[in-house]
C-alpha positions as YAML, in Angstrom:
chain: A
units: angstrom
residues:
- id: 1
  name: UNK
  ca: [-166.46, -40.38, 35.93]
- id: 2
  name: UNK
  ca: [-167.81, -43.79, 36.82]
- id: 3
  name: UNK
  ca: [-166.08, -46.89, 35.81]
- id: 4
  name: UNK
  ca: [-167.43, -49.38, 33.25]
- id: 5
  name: UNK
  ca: [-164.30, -51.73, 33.91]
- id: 6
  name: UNK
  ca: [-166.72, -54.49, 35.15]
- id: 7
  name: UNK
  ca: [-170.12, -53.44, 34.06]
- id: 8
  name: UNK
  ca: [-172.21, -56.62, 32.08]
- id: 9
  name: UNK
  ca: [-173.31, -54.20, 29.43]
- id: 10
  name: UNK
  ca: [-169.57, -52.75, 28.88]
- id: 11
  name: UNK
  ca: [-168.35, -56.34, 28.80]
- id: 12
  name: UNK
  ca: [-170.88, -57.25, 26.21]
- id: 13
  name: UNK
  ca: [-170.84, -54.72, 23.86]
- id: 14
  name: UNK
  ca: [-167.17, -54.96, 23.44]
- id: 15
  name: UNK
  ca: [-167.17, -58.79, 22.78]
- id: 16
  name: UNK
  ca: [-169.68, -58.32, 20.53]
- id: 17
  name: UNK
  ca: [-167.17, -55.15, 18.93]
- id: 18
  name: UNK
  ca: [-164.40, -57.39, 18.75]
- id: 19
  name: UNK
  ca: [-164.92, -59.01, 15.07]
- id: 20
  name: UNK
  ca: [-166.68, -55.54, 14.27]
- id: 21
  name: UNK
  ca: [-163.42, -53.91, 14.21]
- id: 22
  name: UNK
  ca: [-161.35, -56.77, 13.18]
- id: 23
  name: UNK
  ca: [-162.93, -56.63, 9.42]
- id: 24
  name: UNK
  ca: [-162.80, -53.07, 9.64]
- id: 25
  name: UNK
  ca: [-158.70, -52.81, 9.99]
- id: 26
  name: UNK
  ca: [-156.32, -54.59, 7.33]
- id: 27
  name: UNK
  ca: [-154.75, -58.18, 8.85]
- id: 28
  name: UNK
  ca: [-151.99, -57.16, 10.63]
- id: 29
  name: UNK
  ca: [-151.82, -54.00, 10.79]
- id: 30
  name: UNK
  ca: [-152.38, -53.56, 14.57]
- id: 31
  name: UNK
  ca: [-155.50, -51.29, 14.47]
- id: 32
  name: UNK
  ca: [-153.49, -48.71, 11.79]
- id: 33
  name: UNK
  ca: [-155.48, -48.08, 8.60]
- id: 34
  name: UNK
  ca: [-159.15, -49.20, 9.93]
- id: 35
  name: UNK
  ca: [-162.01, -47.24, 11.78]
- id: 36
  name: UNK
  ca: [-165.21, -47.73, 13.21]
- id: 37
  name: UNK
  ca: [-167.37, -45.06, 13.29]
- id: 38
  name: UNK
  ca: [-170.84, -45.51, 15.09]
- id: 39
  name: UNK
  ca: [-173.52, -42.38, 14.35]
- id: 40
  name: UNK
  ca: [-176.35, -42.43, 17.06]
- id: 41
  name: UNK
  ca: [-178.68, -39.82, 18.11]
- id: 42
  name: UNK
  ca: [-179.15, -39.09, 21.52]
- id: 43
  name: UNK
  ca: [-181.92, -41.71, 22.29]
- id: 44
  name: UNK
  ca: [-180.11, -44.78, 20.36]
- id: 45
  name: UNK
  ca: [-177.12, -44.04, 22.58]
- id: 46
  name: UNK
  ca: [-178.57, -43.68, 25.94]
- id: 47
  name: UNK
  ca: [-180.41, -46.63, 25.07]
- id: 48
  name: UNK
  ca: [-177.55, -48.36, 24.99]
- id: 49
  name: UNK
  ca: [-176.29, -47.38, 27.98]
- id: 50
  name: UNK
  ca: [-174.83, -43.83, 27.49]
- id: 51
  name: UNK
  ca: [-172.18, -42.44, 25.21]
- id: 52
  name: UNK
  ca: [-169.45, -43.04, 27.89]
- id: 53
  name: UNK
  ca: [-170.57, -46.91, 28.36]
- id: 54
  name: UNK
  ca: [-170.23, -46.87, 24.17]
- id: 55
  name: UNK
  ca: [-166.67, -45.22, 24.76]
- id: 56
  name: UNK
  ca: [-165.79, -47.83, 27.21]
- id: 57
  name: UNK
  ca: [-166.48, -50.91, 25.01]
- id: 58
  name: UNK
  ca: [-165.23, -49.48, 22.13]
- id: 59
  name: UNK
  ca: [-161.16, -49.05, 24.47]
- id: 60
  name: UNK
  ca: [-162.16, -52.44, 26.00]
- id: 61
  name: UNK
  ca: [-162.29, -54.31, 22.49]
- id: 62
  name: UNK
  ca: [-159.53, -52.53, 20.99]
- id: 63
  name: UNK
  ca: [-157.55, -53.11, 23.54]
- id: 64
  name: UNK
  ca: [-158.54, -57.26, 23.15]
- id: 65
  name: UNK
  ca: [-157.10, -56.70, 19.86]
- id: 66
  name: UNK
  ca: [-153.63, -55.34, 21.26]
- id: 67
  name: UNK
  ca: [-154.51, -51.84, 19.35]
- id: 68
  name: UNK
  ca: [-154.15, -48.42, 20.53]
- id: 69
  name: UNK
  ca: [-157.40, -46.64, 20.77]
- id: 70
  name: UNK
  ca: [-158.96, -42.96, 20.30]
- id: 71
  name: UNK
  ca: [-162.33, -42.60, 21.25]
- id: 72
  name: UNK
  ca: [-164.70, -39.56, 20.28]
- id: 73
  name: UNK
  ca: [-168.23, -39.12, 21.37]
- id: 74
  name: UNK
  ca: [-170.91, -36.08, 21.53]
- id: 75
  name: UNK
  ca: [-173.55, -35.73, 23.30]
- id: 76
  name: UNK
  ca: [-176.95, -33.57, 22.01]
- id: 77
  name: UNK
  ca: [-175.18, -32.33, 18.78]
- id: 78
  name: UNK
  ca: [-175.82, -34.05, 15.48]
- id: 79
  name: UNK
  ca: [-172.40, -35.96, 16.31]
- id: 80
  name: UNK
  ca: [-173.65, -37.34, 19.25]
...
């Protein structure tokens, strides 16, 4: 699996994730009690780089936010 530790597009997506998922958790709560849930189909996401470069930001900014993260992603399903 390739990694998206330094990629631009990882990088940017996740600092532009960042006050995404801070509104979507309760203040203080360290990342317990919020989600963000992010419905593509298959174009939208490999458009955007692939659901594993999606996956990556979404770790990357949770993980700017001190929070533990759980990512889940399919790919050509209708939960893709």
């Amino acid at each position: 699996m390739a990694s998206y530790a330094k990629d631009p597009r990882c990088l940017a997506m996740a600092e532009a994730l960042v006050p995404l998922l801070r509104r979507a958790c309760p203040e203080g709560a360290g990342g317990f009690g919020g989600s963000y849930q992010v419905n593509l189909d298959d174009e939208e996401a490999v458009g955007l780089g692939g659901v594993e470069l999606i996956r990556a930001a979404m770790r990357r900014a949770a993980r700017q936010l001190g929070w533990k993260v759980t990512t889940i992603g399919w790919i050509g399903t209708s939960l893709g």
